[in-house]
PQR file of N, CA, C, O and H, with PARSE charges and radii, in Angstrom:
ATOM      1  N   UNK A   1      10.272  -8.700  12.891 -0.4000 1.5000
ATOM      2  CA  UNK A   1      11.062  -7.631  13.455 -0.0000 2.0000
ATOM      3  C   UNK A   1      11.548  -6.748  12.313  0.5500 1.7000
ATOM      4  O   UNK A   1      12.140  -7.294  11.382 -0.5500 1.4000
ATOM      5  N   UNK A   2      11.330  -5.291  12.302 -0.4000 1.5000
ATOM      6  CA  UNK A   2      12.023  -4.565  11.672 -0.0000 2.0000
ATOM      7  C   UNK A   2      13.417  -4.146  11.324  0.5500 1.7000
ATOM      8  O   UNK A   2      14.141  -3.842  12.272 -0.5500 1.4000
ATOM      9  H   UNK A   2      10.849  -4.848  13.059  0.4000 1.0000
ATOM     10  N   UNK A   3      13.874  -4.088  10.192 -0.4000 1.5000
ATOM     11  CA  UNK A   3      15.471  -3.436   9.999 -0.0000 2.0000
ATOM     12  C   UNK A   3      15.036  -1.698  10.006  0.5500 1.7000
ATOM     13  O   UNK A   3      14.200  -0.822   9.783 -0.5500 1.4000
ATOM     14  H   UNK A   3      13.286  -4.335   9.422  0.4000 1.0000
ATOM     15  N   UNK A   4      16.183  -2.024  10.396 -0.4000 1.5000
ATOM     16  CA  UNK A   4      16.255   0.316  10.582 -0.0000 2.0000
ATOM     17  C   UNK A   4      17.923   0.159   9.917  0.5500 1.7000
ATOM     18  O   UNK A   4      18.662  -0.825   9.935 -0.5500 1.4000
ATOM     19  H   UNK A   4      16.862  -2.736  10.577  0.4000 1.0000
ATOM     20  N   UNK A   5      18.147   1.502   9.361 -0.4000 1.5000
ATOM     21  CA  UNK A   5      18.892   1.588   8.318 -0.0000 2.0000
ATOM     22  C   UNK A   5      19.700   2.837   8.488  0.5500 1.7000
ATOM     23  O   UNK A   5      18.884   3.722   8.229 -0.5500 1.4000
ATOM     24  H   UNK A   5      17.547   2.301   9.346  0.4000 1.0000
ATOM     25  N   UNK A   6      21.036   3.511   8.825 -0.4000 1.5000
ATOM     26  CA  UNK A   6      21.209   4.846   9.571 -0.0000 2.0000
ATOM     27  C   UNK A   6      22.537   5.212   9.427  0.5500 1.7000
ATOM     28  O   UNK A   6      22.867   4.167   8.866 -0.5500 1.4000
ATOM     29  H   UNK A   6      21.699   2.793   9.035  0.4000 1.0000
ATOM     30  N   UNK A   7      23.535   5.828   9.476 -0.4000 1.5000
ATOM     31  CA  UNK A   7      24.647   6.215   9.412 -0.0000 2.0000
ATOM     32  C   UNK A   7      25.250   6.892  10.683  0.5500 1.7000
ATOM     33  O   UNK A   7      24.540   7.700  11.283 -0.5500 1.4000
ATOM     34  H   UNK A   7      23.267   6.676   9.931  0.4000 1.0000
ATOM     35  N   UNK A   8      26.166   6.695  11.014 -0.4000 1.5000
ATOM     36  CA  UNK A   8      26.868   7.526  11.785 -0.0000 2.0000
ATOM     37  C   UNK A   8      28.297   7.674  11.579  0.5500 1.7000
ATOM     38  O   UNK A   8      28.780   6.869  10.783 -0.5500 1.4000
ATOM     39  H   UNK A   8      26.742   6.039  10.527  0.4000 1.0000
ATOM     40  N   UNK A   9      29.117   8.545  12.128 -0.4000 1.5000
ATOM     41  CA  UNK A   9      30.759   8.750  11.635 -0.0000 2.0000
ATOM     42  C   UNK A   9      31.159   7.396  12.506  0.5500 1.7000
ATOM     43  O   UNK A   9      30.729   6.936  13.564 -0.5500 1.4000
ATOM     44  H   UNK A   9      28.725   9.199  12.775  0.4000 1.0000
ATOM     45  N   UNK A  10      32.239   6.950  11.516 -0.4000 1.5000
ATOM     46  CA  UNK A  10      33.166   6.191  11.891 -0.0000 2.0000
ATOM     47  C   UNK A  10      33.656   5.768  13.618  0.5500 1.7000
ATOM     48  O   UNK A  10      33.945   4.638  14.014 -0.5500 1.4000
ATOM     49  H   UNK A  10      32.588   7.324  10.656  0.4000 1.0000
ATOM     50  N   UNK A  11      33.639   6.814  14.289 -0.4000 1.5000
ATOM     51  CA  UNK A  11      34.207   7.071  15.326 -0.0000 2.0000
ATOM     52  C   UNK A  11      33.243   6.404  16.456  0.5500 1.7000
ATOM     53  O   UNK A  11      33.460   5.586  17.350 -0.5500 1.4000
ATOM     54  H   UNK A  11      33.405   7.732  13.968  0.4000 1.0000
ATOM     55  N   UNK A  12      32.256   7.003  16.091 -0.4000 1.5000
ATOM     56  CA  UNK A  12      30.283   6.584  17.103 -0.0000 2.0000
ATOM     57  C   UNK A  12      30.617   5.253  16.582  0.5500 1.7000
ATOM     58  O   UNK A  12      30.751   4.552  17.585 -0.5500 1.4000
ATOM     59  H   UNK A  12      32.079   7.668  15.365  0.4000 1.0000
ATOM     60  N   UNK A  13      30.868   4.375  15.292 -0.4000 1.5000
ATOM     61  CA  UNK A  13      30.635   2.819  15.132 -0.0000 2.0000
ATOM     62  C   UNK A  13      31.609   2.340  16.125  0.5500 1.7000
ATOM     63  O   UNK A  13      31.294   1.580  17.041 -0.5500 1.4000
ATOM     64  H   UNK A  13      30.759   4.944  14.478  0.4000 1.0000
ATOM     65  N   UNK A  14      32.798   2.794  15.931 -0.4000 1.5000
ATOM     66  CA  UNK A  14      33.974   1.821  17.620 -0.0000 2.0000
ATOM     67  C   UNK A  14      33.285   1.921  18.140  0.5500 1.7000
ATOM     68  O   UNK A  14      32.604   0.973  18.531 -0.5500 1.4000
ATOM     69  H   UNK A  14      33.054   3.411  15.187  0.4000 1.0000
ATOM     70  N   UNK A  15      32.997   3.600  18.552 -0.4000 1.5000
ATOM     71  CA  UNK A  15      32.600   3.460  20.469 -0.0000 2.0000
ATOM     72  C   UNK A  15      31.223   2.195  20.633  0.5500 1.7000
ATOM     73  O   UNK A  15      31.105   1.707  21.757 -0.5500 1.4000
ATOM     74  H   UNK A  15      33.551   4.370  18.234  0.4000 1.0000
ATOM     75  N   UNK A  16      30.599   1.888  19.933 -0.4000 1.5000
ATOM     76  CA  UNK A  16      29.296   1.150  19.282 -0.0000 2.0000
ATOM     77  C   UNK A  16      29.512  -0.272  19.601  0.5500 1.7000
ATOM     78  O   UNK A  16      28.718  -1.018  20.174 -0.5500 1.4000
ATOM     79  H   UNK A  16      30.695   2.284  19.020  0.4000 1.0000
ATOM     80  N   UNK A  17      30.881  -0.599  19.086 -0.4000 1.5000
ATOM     81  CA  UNK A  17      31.625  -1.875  18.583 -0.0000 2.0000
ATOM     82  C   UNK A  17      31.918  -2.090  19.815  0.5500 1.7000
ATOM     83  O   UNK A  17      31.495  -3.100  20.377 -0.5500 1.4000
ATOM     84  H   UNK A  17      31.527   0.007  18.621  0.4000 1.0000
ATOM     85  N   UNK A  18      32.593  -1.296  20.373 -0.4000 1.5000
ATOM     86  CA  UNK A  18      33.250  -1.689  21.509 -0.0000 2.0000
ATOM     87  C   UNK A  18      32.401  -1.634  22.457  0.5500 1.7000
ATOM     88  O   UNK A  18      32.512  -2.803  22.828 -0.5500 1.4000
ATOM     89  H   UNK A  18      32.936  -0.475  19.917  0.4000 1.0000
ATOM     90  N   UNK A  19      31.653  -1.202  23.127 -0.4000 1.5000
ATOM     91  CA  UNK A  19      30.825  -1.190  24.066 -0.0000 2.0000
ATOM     92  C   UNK A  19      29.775  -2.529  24.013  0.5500 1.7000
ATOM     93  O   UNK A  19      29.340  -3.087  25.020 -0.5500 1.4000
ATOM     94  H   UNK A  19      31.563  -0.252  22.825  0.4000 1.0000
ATOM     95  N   UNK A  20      29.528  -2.840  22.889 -0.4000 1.5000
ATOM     96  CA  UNK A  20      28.603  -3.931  22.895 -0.0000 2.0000
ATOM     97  C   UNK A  20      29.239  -5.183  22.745  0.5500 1.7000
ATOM     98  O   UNK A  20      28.433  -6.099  22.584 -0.5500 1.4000
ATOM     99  H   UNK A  20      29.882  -2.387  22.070  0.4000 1.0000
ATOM    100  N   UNK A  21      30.801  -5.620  22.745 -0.4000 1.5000
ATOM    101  CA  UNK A  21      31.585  -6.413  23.229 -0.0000 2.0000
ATOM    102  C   UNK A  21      31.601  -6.360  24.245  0.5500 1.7000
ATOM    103  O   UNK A  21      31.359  -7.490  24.669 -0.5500 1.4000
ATOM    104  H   UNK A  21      31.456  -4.876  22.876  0.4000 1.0000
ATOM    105  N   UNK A  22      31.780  -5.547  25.192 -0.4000 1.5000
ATOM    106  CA  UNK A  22      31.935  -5.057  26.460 -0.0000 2.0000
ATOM    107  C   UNK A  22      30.848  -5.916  27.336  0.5500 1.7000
ATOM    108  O   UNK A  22      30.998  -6.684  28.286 -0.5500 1.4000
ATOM    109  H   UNK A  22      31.976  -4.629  24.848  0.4000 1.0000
ATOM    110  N   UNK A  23      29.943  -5.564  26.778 -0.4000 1.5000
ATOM    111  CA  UNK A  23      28.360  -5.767  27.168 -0.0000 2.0000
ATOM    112  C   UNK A  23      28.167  -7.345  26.767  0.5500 1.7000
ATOM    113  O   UNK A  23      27.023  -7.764  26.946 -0.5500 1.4000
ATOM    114  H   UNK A  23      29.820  -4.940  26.007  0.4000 1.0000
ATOM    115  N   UNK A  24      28.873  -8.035  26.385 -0.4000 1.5000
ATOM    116  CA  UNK A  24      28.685  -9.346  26.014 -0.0000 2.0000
ATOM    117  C   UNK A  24      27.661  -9.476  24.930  0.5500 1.7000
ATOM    118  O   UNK A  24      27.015 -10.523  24.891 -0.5500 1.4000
ATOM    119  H   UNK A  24      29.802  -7.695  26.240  0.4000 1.0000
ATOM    120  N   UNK A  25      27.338  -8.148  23.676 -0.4000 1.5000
ATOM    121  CA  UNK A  25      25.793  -8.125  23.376 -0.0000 2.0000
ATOM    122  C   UNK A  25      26.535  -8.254  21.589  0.5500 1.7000
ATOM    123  O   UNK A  25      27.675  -7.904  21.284 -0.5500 1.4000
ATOM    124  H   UNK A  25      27.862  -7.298  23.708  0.4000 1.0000
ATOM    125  N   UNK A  26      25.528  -8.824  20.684 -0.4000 1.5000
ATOM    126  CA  UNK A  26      25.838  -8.156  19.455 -0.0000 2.0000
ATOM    127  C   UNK A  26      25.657  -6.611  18.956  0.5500 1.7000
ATOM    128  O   UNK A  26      24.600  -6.128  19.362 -0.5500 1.4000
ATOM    129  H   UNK A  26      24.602  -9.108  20.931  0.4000 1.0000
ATOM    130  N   UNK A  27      26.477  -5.703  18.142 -0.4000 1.5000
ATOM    131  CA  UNK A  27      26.298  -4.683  17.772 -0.0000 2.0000
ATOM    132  C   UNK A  27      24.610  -4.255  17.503  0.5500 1.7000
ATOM    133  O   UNK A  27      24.173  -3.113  17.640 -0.5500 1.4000
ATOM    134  H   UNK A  27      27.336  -6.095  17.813  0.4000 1.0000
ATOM    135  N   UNK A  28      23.824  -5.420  17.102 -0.4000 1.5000
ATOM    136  CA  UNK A  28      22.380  -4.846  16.755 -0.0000 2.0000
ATOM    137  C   UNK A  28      21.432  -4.986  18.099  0.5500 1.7000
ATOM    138  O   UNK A  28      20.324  -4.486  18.292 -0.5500 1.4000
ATOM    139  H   UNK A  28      24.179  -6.348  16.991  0.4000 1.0000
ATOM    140  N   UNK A  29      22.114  -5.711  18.846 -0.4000 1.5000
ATOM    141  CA  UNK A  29      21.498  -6.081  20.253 -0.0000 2.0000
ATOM    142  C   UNK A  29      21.607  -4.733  21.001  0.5500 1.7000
ATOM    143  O   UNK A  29      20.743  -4.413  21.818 -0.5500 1.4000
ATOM    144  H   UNK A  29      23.014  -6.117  18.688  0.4000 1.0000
ATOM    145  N   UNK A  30      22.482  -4.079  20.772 -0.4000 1.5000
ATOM    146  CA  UNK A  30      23.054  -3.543  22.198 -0.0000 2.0000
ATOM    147  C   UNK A  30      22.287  -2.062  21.579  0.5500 1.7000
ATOM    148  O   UNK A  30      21.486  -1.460  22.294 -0.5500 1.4000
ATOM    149  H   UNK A  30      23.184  -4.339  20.108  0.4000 1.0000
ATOM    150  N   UNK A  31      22.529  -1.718  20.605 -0.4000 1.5000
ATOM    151  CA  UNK A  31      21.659  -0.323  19.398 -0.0000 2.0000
ATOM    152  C   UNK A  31      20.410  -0.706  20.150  0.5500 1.7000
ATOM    153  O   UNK A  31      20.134  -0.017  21.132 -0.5500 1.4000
ATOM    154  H   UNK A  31      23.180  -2.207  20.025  0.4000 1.0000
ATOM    155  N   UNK A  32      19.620  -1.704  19.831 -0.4000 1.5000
ATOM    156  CA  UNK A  32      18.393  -2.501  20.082 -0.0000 2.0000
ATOM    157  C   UNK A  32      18.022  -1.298  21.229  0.5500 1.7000
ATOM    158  O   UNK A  32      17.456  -0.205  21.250 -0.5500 1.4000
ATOM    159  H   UNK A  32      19.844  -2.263  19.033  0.4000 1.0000
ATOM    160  N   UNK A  33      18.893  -2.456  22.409 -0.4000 1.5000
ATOM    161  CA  UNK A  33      18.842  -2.119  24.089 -0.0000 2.0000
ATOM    162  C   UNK A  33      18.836  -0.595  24.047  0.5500 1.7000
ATOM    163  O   UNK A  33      17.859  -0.245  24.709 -0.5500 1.4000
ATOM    164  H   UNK A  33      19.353  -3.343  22.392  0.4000 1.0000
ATOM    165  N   UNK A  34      19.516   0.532  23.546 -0.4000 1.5000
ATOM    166  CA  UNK A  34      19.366   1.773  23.694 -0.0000 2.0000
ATOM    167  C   UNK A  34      18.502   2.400  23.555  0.5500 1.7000
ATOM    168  O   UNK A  34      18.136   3.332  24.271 -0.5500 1.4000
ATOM    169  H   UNK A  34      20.310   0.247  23.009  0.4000 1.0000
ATOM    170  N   UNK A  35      17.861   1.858  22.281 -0.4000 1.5000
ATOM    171  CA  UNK A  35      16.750   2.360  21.418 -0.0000 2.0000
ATOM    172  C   UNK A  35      15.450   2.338  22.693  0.5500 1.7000
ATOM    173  O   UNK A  35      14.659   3.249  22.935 -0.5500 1.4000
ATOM    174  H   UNK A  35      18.159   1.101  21.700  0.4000 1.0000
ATOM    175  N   UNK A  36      15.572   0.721  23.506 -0.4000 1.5000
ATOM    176  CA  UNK A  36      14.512   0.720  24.173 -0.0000 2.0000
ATOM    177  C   UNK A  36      14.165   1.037  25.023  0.5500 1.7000
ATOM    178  O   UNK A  36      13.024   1.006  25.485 -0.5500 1.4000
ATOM    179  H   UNK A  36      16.214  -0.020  23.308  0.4000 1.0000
ATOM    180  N   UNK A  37      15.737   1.675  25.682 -0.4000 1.5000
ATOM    181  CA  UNK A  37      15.410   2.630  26.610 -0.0000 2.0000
ATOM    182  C   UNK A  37      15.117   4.284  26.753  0.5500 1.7000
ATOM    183  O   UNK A  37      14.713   4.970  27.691 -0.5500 1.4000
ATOM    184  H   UNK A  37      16.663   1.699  25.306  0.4000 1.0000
ATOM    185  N   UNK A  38      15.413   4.513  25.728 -0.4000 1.5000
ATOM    186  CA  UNK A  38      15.216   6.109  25.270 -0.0000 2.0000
ATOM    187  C   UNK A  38      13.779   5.838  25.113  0.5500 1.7000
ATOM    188  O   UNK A  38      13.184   6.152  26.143 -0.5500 1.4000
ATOM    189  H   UNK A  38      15.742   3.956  24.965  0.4000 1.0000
ATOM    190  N   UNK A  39      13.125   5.443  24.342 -0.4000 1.5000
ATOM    191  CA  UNK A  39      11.841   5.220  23.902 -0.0000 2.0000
ATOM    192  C   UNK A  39      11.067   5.120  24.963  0.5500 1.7000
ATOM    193  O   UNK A  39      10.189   5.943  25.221 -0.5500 1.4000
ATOM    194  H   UNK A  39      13.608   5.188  23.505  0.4000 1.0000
ATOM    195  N   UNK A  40      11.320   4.131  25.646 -0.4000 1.5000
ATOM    196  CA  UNK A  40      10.245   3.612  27.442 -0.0000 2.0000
ATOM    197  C   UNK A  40      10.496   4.623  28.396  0.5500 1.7000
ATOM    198  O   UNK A  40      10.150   4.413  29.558 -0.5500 1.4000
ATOM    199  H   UNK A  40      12.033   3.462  25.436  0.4000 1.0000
ATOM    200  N   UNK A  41      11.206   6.002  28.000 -0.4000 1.5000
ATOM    201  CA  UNK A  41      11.548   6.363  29.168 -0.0000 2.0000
ATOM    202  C   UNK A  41      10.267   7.837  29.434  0.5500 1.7000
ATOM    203  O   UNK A  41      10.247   8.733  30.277 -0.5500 1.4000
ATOM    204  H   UNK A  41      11.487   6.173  27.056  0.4000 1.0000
ATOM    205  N   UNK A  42       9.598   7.598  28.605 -0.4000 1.5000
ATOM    206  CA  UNK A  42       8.633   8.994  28.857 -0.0000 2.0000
ATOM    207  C   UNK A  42       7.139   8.381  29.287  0.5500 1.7000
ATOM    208  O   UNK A  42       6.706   7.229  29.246 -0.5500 1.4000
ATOM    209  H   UNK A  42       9.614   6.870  27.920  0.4000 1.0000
ATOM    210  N   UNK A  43       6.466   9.784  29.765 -0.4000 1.5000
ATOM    211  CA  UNK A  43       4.767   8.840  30.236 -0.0000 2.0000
ATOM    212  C   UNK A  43       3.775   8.657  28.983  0.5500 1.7000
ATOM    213  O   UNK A  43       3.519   9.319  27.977 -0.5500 1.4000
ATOM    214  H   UNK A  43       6.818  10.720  29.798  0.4000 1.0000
ATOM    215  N   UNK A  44       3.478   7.820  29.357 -0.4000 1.5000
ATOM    216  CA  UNK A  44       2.412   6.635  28.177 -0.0000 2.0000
ATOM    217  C   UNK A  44       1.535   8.179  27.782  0.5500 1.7000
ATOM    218  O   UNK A  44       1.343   9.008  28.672 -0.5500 1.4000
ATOM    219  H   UNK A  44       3.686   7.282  30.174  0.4000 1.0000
ATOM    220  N   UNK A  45       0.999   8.436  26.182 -0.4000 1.5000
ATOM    221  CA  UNK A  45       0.064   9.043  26.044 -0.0000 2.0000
ATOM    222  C   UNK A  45      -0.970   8.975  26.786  0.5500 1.7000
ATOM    223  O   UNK A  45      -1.569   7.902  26.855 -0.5500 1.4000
ATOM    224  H   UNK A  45       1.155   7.762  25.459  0.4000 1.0000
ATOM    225  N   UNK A  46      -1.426  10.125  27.525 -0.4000 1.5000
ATOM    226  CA  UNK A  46      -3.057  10.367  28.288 -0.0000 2.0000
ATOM    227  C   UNK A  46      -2.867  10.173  29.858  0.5500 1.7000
ATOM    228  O   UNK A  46      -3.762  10.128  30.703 -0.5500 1.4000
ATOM    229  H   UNK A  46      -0.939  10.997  27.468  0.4000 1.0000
ATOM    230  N   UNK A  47      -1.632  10.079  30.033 -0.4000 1.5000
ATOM    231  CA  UNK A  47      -0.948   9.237  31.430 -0.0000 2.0000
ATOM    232  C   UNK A  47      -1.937  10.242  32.101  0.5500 1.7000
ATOM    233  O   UNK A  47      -3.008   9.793  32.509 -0.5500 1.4000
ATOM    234  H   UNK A  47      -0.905  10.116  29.347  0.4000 1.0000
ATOM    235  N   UNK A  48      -1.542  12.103  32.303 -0.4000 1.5000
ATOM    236  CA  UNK A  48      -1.777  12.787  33.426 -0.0000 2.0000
ATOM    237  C   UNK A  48      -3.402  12.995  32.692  0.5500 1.7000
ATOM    238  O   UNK A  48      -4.069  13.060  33.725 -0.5500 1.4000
ATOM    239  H   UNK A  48      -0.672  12.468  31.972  0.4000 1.0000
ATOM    240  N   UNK A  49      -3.930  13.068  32.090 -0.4000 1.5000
ATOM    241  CA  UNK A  49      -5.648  13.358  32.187 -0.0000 2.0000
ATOM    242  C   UNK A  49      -6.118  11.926  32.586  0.5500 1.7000
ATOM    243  O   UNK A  49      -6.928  12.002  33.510 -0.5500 1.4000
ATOM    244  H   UNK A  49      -3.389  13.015  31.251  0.4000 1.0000
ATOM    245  N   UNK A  50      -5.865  10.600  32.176 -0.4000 1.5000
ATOM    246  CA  UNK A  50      -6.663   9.999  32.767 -0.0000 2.0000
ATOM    247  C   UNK A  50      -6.503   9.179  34.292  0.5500 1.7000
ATOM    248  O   UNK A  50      -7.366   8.490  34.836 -0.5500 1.4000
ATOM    249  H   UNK A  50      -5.207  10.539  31.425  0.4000 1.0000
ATOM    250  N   UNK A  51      -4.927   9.528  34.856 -0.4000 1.5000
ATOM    251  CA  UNK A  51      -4.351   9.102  35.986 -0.0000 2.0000
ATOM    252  C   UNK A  51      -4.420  10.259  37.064  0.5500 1.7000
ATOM    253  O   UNK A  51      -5.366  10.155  37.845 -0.5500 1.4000
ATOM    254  H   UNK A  51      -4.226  10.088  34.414  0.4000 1.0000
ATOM    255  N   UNK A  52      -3.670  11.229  37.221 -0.4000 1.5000
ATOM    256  CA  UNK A  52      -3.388  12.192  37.624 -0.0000 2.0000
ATOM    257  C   UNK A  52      -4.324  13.371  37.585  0.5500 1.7000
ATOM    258  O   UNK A  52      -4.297  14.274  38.422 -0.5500 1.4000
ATOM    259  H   UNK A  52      -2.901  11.314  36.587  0.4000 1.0000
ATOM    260  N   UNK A  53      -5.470  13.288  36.175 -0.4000 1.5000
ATOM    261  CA  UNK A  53      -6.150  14.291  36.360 -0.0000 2.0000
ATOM    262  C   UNK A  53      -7.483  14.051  36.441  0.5500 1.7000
ATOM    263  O   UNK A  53      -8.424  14.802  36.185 -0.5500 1.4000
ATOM    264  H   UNK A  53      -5.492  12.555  35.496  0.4000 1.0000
ATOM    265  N   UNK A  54      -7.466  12.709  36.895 -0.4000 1.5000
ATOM    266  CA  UNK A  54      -8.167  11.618  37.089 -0.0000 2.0000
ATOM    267  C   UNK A  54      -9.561  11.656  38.236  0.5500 1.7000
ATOM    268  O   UNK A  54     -10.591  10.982  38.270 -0.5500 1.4000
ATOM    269  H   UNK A  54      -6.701  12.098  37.102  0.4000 1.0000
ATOM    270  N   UNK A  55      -9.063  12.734  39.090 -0.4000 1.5000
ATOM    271  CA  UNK A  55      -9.559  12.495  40.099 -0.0000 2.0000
ATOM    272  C   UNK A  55     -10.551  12.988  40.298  0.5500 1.7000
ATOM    273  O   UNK A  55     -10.488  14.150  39.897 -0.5500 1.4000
ATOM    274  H   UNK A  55      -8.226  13.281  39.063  0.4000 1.0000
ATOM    275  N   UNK A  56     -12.104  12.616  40.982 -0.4000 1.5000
ATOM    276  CA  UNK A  56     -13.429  12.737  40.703 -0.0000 2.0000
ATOM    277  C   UNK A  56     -14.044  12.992  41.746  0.5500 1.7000
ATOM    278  O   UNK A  56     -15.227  13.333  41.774 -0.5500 1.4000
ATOM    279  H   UNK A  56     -12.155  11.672  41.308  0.4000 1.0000
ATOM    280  N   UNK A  57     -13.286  12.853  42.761 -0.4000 1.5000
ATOM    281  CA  UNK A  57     -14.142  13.322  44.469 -0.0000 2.0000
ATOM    282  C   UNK A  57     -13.830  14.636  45.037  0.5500 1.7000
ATOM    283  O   UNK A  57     -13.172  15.471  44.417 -0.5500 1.4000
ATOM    284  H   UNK A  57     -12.325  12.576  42.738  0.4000 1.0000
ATOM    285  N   UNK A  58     -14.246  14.801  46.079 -0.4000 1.5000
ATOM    286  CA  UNK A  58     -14.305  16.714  46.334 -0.0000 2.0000
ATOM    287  C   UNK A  58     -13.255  17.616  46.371  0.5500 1.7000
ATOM    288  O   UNK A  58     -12.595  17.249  47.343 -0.5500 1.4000
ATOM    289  H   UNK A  58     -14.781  14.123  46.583  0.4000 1.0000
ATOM    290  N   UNK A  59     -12.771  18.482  45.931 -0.4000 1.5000
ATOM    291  CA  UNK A  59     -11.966  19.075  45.942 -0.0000 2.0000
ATOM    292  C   UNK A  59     -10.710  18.603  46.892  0.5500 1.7000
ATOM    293  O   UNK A  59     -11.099  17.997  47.890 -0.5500 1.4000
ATOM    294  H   UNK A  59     -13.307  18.780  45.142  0.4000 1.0000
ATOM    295  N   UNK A  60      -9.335  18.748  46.793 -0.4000 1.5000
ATOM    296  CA  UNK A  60      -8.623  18.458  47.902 -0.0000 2.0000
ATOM    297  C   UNK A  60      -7.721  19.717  48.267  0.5500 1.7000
ATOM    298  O   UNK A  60      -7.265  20.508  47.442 -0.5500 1.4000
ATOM    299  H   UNK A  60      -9.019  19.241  45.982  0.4000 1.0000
ATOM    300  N   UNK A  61      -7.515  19.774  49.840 -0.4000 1.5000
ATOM    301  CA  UNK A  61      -7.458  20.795  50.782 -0.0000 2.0000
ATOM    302  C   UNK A  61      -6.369  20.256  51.353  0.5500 1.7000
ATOM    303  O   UNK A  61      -6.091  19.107  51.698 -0.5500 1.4000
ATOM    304  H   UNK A  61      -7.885  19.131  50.511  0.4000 1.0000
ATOM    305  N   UNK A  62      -5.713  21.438  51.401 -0.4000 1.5000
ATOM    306  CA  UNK A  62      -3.962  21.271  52.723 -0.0000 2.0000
ATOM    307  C   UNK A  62      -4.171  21.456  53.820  0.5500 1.7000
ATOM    308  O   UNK A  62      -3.982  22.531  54.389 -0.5500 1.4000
ATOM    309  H   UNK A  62      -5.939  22.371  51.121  0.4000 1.0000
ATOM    310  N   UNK A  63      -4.594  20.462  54.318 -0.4000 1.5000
ATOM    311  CA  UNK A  63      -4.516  20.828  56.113 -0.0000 2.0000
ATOM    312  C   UNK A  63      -3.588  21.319  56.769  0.5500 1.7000
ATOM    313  O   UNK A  63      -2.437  21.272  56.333 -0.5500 1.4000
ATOM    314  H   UNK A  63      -4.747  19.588  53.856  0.4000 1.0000
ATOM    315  N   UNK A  64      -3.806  21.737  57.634 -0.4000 1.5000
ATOM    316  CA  UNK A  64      -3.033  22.701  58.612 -0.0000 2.0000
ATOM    317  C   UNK A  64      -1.576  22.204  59.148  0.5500 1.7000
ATOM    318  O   UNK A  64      -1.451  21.432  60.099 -0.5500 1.4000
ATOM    319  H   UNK A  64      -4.740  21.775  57.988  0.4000 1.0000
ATOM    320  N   UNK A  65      -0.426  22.788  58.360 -0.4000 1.5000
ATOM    321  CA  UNK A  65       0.833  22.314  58.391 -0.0000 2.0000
ATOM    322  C   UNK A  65       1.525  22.615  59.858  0.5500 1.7000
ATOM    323  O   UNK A  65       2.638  22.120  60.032 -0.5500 1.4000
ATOM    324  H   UNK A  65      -0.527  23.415  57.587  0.4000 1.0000
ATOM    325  N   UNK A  66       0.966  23.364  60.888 -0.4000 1.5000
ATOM    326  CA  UNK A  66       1.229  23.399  62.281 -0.0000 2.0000
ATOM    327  C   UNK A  66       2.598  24.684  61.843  0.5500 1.7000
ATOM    328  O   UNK A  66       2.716  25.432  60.872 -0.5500 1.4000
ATOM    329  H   UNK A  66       0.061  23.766  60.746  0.4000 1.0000
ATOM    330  N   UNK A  67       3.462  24.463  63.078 -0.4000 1.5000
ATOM    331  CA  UNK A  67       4.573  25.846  63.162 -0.0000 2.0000
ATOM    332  C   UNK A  67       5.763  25.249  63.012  0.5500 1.7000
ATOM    333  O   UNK A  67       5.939  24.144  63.524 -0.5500 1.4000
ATOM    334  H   UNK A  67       3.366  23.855  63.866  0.4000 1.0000
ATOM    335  N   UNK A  68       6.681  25.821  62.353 -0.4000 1.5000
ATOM    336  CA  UNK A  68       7.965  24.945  62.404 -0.0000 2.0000
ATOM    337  C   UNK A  68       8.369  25.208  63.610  0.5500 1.7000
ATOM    338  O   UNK A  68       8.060  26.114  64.384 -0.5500 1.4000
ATOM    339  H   UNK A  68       6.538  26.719  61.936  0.4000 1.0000
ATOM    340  N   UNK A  69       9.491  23.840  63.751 -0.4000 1.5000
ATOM    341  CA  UNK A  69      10.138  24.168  64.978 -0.0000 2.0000
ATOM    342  C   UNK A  69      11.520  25.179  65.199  0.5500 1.7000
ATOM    343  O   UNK A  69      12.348  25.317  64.298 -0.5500 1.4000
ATOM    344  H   UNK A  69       9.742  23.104  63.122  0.4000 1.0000
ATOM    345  N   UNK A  70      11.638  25.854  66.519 -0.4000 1.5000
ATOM    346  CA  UNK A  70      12.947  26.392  66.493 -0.0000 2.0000
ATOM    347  C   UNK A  70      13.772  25.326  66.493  0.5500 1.7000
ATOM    348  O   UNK A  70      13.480  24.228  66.968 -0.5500 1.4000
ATOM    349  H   UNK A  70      10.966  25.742  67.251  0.4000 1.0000
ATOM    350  N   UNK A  71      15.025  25.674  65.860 -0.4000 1.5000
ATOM    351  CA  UNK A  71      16.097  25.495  66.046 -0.0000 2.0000
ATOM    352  C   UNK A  71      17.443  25.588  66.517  0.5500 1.7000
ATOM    353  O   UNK A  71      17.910  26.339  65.661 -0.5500 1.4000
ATOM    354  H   UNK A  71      15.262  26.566  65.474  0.4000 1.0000
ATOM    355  N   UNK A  72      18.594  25.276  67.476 -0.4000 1.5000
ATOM    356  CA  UNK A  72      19.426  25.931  67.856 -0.0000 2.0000
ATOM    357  C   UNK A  72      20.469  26.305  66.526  0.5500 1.7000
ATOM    358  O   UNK A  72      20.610  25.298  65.833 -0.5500 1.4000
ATOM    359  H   UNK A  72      18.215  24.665  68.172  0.4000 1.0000
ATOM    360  N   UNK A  73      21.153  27.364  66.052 -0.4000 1.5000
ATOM    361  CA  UNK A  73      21.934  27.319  65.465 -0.0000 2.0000
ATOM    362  C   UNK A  73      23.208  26.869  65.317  0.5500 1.7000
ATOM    363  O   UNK A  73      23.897  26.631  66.309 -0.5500 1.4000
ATOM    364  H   UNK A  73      21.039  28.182  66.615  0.4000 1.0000
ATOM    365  N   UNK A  74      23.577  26.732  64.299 -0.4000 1.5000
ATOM    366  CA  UNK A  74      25.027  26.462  64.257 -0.0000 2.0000
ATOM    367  C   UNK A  74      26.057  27.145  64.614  0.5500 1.7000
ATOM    368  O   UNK A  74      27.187  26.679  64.468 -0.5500 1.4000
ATOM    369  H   UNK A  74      23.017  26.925  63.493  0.4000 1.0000
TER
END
């Protein structure tokens, strides 16, 4: 496992300190946990060309959405 090495003001280490007491977590645990969610939170390289733009059969077409209905007003 890697060390990472970083600074922040005084103030960000409480809120840091304290929150990861909070959290029942150690200070490097809880950094950890953030880290891994910022990181996991975007789509995997190639996601939309090989998923989404993926698609190989005949063109696709909007069928006929019909008429909305009236409504009585308010």
């Amino acid at each position: 496992m890697a060390q990472l090495h970083f600074y922040v003001p005084s103030e960000v280490e409480d809120q840091l300190r304290r929150r990861a007491e909070a959290a029942g977590l150690t200070l490097s645990r809880y950094i950890a946990q953030i880290v891994r969610k910022e990181i996991g939170s975007g789509w995997p390289d190639g996601f939309f060309e090989e998923v989404a733009g993926g698609w190989s059969g005949p063109a696709l077409e909007r069928g006929d959405q019909g008429t909305a209905e009236v409504r009585d007003r308010l």
